[in-house]
C-alpha positions as a Markdown table, in Angstrom:
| # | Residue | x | y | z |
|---|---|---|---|---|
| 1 | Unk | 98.8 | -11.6 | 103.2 |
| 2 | Unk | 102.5 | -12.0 | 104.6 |
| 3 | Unk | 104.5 | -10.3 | 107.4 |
| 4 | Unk | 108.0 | -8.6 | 106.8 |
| 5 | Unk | 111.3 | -9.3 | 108.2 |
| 6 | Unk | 114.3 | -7.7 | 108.5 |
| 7 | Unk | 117.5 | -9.3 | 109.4 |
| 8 | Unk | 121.1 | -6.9 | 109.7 |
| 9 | Unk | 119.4 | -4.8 | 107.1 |
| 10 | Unk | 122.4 | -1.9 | 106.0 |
| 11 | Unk | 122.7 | 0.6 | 103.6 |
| 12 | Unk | 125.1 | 2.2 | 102.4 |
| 13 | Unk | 125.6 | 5.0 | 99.3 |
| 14 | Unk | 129.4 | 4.9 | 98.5 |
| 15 | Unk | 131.1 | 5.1 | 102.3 |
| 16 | Unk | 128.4 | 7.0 | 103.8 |
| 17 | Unk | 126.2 | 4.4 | 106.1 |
| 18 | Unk | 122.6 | 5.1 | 106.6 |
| 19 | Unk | 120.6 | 2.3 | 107.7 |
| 20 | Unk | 122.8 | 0.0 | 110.7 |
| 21 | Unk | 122.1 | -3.3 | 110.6 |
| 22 | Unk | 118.4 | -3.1 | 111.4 |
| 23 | Unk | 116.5 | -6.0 | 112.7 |
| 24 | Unk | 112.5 | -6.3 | 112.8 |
| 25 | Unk | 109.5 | -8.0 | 112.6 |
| 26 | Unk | 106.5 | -7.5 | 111.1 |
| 27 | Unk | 103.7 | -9.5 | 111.8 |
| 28 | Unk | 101.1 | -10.6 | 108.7 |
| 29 | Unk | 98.1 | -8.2 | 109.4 |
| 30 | Unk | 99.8 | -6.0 | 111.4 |
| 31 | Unk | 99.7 | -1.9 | 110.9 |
| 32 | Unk | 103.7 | -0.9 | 111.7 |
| 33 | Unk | 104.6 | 2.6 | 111.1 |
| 34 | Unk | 107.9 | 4.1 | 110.8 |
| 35 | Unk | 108.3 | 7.1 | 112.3 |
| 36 | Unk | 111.0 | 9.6 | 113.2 |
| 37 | Unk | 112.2 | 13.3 | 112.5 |
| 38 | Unk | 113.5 | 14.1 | 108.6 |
| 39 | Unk | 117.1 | 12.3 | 107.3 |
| 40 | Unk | 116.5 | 9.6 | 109.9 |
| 41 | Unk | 116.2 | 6.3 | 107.4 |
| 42 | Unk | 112.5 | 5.8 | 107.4 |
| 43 | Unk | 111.8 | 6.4 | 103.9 |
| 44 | Unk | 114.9 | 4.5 | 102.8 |
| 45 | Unk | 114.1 | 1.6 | 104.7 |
| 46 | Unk | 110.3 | 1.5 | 103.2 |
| 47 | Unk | 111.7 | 1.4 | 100.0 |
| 48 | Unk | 114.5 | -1.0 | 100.5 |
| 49 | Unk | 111.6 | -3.2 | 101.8 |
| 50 | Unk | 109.6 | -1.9 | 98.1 |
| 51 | Unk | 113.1 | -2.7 | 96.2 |
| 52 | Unk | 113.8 | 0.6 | 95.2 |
| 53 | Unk | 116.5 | 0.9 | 97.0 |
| 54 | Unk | 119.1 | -1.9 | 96.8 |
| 55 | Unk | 119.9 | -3.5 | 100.1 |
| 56 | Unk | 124.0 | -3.3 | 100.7 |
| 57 | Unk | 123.8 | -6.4 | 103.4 |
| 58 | Unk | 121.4 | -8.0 | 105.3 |
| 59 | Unk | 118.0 | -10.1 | 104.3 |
| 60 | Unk | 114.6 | -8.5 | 103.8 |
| 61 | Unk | 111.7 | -11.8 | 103.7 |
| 62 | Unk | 108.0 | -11.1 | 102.5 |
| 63 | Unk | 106.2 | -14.2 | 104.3 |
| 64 | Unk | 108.7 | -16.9 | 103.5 |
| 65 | Unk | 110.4 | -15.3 | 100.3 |
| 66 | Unk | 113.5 | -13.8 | 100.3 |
| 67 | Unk | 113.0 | -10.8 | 98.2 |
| 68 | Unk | 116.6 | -8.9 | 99.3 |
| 69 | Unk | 117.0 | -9.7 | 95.5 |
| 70 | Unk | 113.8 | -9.7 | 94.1 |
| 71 | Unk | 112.8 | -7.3 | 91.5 |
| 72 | Unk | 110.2 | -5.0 | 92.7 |
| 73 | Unk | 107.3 | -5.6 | 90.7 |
| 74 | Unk | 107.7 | -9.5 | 92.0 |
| 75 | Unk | 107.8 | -8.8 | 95.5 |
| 76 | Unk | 103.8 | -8.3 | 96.0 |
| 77 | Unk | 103.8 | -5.2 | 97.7 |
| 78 | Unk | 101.9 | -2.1 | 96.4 |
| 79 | Unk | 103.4 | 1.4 | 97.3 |
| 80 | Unk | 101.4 | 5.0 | 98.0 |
| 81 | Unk | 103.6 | 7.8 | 97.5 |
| 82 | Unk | 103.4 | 11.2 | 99.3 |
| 83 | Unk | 102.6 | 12.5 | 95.2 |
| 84 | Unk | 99.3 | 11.0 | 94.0 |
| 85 | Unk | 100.6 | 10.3 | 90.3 |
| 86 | Unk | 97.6 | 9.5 | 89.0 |
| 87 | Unk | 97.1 | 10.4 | 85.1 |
| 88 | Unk | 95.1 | 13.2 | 84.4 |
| 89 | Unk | 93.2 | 12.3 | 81.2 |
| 90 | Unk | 92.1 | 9.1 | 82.6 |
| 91 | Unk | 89.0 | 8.9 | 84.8 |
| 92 | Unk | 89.5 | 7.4 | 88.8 |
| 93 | Unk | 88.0 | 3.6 | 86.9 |
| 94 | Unk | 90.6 | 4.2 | 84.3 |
| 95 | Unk | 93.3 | 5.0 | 86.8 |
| 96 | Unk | 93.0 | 2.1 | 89.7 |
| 97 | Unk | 92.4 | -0.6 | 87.1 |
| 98 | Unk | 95.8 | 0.9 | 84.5 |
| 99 | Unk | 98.0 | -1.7 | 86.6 |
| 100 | Unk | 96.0 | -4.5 | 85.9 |
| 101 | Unk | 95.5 | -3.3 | 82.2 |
| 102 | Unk | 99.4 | -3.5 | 81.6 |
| 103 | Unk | 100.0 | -7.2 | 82.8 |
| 104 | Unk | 97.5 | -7.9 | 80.7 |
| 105 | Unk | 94.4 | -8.8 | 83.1 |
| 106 | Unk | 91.6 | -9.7 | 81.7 |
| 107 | Unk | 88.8 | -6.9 | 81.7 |
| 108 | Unk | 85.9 | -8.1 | 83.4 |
| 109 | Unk | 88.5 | -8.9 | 86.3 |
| 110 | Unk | 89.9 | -5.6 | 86.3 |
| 111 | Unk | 86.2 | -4.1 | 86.8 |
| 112 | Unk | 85.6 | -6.8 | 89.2 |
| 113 | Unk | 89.3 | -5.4 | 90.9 |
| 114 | Unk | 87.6 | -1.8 | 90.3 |
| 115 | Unk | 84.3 | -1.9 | 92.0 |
| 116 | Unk | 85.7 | -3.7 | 94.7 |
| 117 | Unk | 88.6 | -1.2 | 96.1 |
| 118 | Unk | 86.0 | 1.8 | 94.8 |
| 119 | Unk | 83.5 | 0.3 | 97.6 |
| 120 | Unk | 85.7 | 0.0 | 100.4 |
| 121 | Unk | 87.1 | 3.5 | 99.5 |
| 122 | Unk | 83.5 | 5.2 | 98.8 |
| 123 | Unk | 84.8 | 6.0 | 94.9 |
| 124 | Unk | 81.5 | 5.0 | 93.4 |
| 125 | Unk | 80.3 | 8.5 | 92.5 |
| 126 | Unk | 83.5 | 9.6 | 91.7 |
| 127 | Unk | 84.4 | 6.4 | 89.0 |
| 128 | Unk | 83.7 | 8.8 | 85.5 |
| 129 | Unk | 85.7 | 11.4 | 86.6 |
| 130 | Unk | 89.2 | 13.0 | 85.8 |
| 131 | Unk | 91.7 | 14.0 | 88.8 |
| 132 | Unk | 91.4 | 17.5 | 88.2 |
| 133 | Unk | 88.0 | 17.3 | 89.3 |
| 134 | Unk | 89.0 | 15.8 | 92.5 |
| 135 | Unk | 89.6 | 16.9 | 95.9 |
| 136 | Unk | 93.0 | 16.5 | 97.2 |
| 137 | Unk | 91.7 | 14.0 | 99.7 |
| 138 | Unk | 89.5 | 12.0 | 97.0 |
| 139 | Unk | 93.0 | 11.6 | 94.8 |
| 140 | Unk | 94.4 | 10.4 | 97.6 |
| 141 | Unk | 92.0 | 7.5 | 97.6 |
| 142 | Unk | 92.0 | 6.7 | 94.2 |
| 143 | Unk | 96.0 | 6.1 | 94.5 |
| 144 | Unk | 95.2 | 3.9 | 97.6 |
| 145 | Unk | 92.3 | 2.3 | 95.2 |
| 146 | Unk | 95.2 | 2.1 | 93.0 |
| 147 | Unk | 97.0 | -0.4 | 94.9 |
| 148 | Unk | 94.2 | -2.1 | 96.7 |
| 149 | Unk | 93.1 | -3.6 | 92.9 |
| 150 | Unk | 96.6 | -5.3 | 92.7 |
| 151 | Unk | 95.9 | -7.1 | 95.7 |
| 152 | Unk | 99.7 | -7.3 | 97.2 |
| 153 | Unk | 100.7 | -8.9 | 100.0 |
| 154 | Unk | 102.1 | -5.7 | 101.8 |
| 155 | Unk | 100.9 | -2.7 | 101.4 |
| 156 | Unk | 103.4 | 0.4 | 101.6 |
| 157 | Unk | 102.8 | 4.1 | 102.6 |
| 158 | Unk | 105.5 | 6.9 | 102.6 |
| 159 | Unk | 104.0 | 10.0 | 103.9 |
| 160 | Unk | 100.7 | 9.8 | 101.9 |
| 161 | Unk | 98.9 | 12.7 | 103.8 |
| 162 | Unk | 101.7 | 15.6 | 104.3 |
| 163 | Unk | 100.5 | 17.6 | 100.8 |
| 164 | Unk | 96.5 | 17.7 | 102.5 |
| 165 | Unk | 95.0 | 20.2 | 104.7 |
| 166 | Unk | 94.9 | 19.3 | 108.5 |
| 167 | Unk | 91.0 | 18.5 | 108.3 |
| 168 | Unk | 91.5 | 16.6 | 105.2 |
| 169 | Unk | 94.8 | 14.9 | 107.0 |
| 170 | Unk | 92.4 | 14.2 | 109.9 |
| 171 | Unk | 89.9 | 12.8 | 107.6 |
| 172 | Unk | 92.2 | 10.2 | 105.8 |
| 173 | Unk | 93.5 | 8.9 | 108.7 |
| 174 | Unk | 90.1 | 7.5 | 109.5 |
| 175 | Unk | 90.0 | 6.4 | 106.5 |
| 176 | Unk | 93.1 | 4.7 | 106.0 |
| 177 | Unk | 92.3 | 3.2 | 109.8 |
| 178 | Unk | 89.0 | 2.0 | 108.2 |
| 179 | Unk | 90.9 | 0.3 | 105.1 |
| 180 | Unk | 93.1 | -1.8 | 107.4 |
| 181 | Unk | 90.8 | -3.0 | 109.2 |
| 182 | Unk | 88.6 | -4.1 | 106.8 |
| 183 | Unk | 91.0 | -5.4 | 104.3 |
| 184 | Unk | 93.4 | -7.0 | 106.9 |
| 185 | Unk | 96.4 | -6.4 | 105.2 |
| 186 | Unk | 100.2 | -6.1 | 106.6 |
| 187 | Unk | 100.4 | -1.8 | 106.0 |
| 188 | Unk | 104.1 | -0.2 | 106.5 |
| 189 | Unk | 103.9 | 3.5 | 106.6 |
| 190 | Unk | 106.2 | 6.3 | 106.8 |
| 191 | Unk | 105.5 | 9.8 | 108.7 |
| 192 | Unk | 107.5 | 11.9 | 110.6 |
| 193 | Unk | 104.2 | 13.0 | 112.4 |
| 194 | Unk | 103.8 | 11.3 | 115.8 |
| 195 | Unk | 100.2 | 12.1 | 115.8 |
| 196 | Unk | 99.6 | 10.1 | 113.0 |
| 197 | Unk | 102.1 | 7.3 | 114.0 |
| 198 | Unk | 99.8 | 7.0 | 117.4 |
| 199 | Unk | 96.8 | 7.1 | 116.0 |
| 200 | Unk | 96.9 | 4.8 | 113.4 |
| 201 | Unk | 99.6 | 2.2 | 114.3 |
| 202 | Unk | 99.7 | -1.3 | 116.3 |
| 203 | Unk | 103.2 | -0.9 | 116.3 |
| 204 | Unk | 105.6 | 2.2 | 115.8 |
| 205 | Unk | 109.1 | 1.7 | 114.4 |
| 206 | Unk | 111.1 | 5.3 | 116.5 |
| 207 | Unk | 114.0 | 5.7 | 114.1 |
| 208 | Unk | 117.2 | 8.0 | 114.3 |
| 209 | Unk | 120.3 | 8.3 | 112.4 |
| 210 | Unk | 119.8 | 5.0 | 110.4 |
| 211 | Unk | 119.0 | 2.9 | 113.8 |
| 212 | Unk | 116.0 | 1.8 | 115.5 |
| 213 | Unk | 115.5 | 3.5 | 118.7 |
| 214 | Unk | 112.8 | 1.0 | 120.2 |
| 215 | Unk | 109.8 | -1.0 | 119.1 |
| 216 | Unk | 106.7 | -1.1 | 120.6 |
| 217 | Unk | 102.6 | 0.0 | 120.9 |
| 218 | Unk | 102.0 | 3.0 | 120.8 |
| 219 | Unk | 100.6 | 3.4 | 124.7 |
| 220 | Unk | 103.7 | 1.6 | 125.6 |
| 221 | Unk | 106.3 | 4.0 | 123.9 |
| 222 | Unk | 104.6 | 7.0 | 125.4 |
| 223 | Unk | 104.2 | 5.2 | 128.6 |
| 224 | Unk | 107.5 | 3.5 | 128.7 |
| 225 | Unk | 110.2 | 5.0 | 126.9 |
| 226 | Unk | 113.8 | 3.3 | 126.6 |
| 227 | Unk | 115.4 | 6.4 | 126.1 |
| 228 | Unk | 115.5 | 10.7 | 126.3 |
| 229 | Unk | 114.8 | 10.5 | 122.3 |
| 230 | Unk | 111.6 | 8.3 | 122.8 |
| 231 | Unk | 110.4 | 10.4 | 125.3 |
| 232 | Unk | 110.9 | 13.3 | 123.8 |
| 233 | Unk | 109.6 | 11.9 | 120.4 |
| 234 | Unk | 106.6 | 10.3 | 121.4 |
| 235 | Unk | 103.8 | 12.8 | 122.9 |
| 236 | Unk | 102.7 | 16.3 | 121.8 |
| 237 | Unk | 103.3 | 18.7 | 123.5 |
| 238 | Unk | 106.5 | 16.8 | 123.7 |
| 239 | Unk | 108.0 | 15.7 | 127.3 |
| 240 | Unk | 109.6 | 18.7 | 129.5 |
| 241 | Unk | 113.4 | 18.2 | 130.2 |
| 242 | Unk | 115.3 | 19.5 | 133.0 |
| 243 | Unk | 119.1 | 19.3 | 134.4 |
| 244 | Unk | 119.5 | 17.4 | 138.0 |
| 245 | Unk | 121.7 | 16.1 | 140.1 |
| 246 | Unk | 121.5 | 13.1 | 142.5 |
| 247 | Unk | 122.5 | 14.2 | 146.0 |
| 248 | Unk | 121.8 | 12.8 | 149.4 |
| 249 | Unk | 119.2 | 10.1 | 147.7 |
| 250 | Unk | 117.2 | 12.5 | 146.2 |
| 251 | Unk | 117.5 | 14.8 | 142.9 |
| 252 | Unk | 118.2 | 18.3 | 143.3 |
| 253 | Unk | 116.9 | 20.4 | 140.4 |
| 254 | Unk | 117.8 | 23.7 | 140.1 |
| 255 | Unk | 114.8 | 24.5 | 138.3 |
| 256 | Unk | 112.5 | 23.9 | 141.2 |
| 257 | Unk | 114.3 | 25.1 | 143.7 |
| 258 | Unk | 115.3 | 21.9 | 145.3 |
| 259 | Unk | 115.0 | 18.1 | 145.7 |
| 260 | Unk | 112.8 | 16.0 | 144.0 |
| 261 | Unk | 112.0 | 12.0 | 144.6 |
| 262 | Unk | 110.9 | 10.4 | 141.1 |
| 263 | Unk | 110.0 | 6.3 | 142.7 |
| 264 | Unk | 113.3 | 5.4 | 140.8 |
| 265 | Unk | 116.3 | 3.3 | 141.6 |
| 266 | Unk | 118.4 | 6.5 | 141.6 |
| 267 | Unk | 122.1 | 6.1 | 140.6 |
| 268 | Unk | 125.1 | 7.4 | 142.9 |
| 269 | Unk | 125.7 | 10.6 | 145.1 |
| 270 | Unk | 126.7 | 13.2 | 142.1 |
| 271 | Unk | 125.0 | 11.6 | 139.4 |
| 272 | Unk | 124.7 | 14.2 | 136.4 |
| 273 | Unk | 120.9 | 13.4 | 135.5 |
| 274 | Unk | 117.9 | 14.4 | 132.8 |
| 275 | Unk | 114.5 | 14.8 | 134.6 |
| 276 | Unk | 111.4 | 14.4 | 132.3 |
| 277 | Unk | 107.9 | 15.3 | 133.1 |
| 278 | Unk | 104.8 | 15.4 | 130.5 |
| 279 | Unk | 102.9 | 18.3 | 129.8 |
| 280 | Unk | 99.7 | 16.4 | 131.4 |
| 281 | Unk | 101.1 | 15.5 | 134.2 |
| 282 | Unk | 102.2 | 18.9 | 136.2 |
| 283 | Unk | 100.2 | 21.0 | 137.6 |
| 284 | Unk | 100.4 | 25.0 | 138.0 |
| 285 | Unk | 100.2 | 25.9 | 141.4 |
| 286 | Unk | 99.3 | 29.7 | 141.7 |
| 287 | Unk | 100.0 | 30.3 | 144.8 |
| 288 | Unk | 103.4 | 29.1 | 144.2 |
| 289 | Unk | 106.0 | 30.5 | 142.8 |
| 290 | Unk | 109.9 | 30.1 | 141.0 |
| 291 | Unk | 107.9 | 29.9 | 137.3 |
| 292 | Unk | 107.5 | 32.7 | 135.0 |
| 293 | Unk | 104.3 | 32.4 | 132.9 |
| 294 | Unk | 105.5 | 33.5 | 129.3 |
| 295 | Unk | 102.8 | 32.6 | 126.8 |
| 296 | Unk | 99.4 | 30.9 | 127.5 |
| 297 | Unk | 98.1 | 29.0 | 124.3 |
| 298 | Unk | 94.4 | 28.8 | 124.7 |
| 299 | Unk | 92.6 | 25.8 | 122.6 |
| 300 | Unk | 89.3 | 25.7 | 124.2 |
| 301 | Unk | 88.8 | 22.6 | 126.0 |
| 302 | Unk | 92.9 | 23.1 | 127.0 |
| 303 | Unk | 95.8 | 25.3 | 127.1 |
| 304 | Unk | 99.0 | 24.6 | 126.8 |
| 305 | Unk | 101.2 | 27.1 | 128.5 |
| 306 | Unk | 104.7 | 28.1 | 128.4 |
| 307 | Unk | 107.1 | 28.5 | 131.6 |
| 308 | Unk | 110.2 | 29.9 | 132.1 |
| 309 | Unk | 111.9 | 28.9 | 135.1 |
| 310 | Unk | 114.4 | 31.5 | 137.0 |
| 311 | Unk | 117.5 | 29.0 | 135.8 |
| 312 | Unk | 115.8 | 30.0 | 132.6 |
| 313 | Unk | 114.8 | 26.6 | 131.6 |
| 314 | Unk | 111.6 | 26.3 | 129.5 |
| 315 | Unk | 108.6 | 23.9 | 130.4 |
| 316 | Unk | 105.0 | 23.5 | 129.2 |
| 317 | Unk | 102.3 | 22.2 | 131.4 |
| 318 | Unk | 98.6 | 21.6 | 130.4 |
| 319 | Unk | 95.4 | 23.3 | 132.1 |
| 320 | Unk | 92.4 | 22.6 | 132.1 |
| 321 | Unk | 89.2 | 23.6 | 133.6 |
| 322 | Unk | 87.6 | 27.8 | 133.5 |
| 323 | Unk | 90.5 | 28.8 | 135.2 |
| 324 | Unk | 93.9 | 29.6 | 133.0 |
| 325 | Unk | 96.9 | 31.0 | 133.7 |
| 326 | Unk | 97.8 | 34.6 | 132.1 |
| 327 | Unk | 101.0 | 36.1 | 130.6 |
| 328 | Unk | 103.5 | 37.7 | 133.3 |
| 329 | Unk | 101.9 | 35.4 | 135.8 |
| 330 | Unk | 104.4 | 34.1 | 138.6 |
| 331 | Unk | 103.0 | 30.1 | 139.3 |
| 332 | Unk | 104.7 | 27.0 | 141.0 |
| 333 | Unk | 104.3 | 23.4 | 140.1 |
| 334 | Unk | 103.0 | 20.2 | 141.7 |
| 335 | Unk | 104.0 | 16.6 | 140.5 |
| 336 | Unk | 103.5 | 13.5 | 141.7 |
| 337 | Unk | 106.8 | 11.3 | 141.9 |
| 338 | Unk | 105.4 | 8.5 | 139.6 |
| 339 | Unk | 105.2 | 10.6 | 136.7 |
| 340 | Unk | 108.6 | 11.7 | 137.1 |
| 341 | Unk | 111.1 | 10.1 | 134.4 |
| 342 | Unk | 114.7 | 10.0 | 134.7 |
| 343 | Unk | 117.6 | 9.7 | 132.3 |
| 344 | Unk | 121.5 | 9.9 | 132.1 |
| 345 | Unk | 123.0 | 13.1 | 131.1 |
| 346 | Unk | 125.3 | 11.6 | 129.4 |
| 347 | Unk | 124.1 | 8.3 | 127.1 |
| 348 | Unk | 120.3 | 9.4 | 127.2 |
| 349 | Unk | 119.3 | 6.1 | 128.4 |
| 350 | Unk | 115.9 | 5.7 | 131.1 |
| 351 | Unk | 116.9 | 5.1 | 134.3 |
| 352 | Unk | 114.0 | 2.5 | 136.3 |
């Protein structure tokens, strides 16, 4: 197995840039996912690292290889697409084993291949039959099988789960978590689901706009964001935003009602700033009062529910526990300064 590297990776279609000069590593073994909303370069960068895209400038290295140049089918890596393309009048065997068949393989290797990726992907009763007779999540395997039996160095995912239903989604994910860590092989995989980015990753790639955002575990982005975009990205329900100002060393925040104290080194007197707090980490205080309740989403063990502040800014705070808040109820909050994040208006950046 190899890691990935990329140095001042760019991309560009005519004069139109979307990938800027990228730089990243990728460590042999480790499970990296790229993640980030739709148009934001992760898919492009997965296949410039695949060599279906060309790369305009920059150097993409598999281990010690330079494959910028490389033809695809020599750069060891196996791709799972978000469409299982398997062939429908083969059976699963006949289908994880056709890559092998075509460079010419030898056959009691390609059933050795076979049985081997069917094991680890619990395909064994499934070998004799035809994709139509398949669940969506079991052909979802047999493409993964697919790649497993031509034993590449880097394994590539781009959205493989977004056509399954959310139990099957939550299913595969195990699996897929399973794979890697039996297998031990360097996985890249595109989603533009954060759930699935913290649950399966060691590290998560946040992109936007063709640039990476910041790098990191995935307890330290949601811990420790760089920036308004990471915070906001990162975590679901996603991180509450409201408008502040810095005033007599302190922030004032219209939204509630006065000054706040986040344990920050806060910028100067008149400071135009962002303050963040997580779902999590406010509590509703009923017999306070400056919040309109507007929606209470009941899940059972929690409920997520929706405030509107008299400024009319919108936050969502988590409850748990037998009492919930109801619709029309008028509730305060509580916070503690430490879980209080603060950015500038103006670049987005954390201030610490």
């Amino acid at each position: 197995m190899s890691g990935v590297t990329l140095g001042n990776v760019i991309k560009r279609y005519g004069d139109v840039q979307v990938i800027h000069g990228v730089d990243l590593d990728i460590d042999d073994g480790e499970f990296c996912v790229f993640v980030g909303p739709s148009g934001c370069g992760k898919s492009t960068l997965l296949r410039m690292v695949a060599g279906l895209e060309e790369t305009t400038s920059g150097k993409i290295q598999i281990g010690p290889r330079d494959v910028t140049r490389v033809d695809p089918a020599e750069r060891g890596v196996a791709m799972v697409f978000q469409t299982y393309a398997l062939y429908p009048h083969m059976t699963v065997e006949q289908n994880m084993g056709f890559g092998l068949k075509m460079t010419g393989h030898p056959a009691a290797e390609i059933r050795q291949k076979t049985a081997e990726a069917s094991r680890i992907l619990k395909l064994d009763d499934y070998l004799e039959r035809k994709p139509a007779a398949l669940s969506g999540g079991q052909r979802q395997r047999v493409a993964i099988g697919r790649a497993i039996v031509r034993g590449p160095e880097v394994f590539l995912f781009d959205e493989p789960l977004s056509n399954l239903d959310a139990e099957l989604r939550v299913e595969m994910r195990v699996e897929i978590s399973r794979l890697h860590k039996e297998i031990g092989a360097t996985m890249i995989y595109v989603t533009h689901d954060q759930v699935e980015a913290m649950t399966l990753a060691d590290k998560i790639v946040v992109l936007r706009l063709g640039r990476i955002e910041q790098v990191g575990a995935p307890l330290d982005l949601y811990r420790d964001p760089d920036n308004r975009f990471v915070a906001g990205f990162i975590g679901s329900p996603a991180m509450n935003f409201v408008g502040g100002r810095v005033e007599n060393g302190a922030v004032h925040v219209p939204a509630f009602g006065g000054p706040v104290r986040p344990e920050v080194a806060l910028p100067a007197d008149g400071t135009a700033v962002t303050l963040g707090i997580r779902p999590e980490h406010a509590v509703i205080d009923r017999s306070g009062d400056g919040f309109t309740v507007e929606l209470t989403e009941a899940l059972g063990g929690v409920s997520y529910t929706y405030l509107t502040a008299g400024t009319g800014e919108k936050l969502i705070v988590e409850e748990r526990g037998d009492e919930r808040s109801t619709m029309g109820d008028t509730v305060g909050l509580r916070m503690e300064p430490h879980r209080l994040y603060l950015f500038d208006k103006d670049t987005e950046a954390r201030i610490r």
